[in-house]
C-alpha positions as CSV (number, residue, x, y, z in Angstrom):
1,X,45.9,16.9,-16.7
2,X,43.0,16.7,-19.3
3,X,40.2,18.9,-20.1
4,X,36.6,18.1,-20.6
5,X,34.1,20.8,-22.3
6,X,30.5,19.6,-21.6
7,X,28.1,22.5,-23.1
8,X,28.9,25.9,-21.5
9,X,31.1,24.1,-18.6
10,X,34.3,23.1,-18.7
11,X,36.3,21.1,-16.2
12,X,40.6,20.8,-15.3
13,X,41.0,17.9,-13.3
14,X,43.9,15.4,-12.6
15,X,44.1,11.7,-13.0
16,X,43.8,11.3,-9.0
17,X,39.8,11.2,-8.7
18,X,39.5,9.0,-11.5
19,X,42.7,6.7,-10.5
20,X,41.4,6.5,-6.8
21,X,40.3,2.6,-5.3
22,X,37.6,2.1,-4.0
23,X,33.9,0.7,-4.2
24,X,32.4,-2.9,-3.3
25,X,35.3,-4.3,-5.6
26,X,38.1,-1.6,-4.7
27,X,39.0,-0.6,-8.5
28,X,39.8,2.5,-9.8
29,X,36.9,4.9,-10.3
30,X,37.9,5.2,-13.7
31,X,37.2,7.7,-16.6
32,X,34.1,7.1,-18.3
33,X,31.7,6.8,-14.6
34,X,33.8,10.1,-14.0
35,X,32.7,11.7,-17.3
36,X,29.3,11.1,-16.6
37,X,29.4,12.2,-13.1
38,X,30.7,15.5,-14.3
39,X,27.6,15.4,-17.1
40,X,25.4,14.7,-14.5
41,X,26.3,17.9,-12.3
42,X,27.3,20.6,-15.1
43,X,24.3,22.7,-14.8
44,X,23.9,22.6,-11.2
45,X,25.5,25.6,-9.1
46,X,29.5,25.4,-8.4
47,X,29.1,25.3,-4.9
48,X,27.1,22.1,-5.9
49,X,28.9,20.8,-7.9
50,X,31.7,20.6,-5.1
51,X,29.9,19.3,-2.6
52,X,28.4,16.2,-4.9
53,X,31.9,15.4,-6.1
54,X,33.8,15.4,-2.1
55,X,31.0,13.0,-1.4
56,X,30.9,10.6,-4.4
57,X,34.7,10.8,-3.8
58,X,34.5,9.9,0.1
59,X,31.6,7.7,-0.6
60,X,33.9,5.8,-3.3
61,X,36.9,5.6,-1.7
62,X,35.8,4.2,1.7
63,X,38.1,3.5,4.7
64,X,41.0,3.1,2.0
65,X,43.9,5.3,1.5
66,X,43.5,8.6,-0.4
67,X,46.5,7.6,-3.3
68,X,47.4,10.4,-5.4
69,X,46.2,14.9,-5.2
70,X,42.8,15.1,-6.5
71,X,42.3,18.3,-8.2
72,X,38.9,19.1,-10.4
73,X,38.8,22.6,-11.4
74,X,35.6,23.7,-13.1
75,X,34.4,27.0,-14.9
76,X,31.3,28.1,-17.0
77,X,32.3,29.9,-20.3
């Protein structure tokens, strides 16, 4: 599990989004493009912020198997 503090946010999450396949090349999703989604999204609403990362995650992993739990667990401090 690691935690990520971006300004008043901060986010739980474990290594299944980032380890998932998929895209044109079917690689990991990977930390850093994961970092900067989560950048990307910090001040919108939570409810937003779900829905943005279920479809990035959908959109990324395809038609290919879902391989590990995917748990992102965000607060505002």
């Amino acid at each position: 599990m690691k935690l990520i503090f971006i300004r008043a946010a901060c986010f739980i999450f474990t290594d299944g989004y980032v380890d998932q396949f998929g895209g044109k090349n079917k690689r990991k999703f990977r930390i850093a493009p994961f970092k900067g989604l989560l950048f990307a999204i910090h001040n919108k609403a939570m409810d937003e912020q779900k829905k943005i990362l279920e479809t990035k995650f959908n959109s990324w992993k395809g038609s290919l198997e879902q391989i590990d739990d995917v748990l992102v667990f965000g607060f505002r401090i």
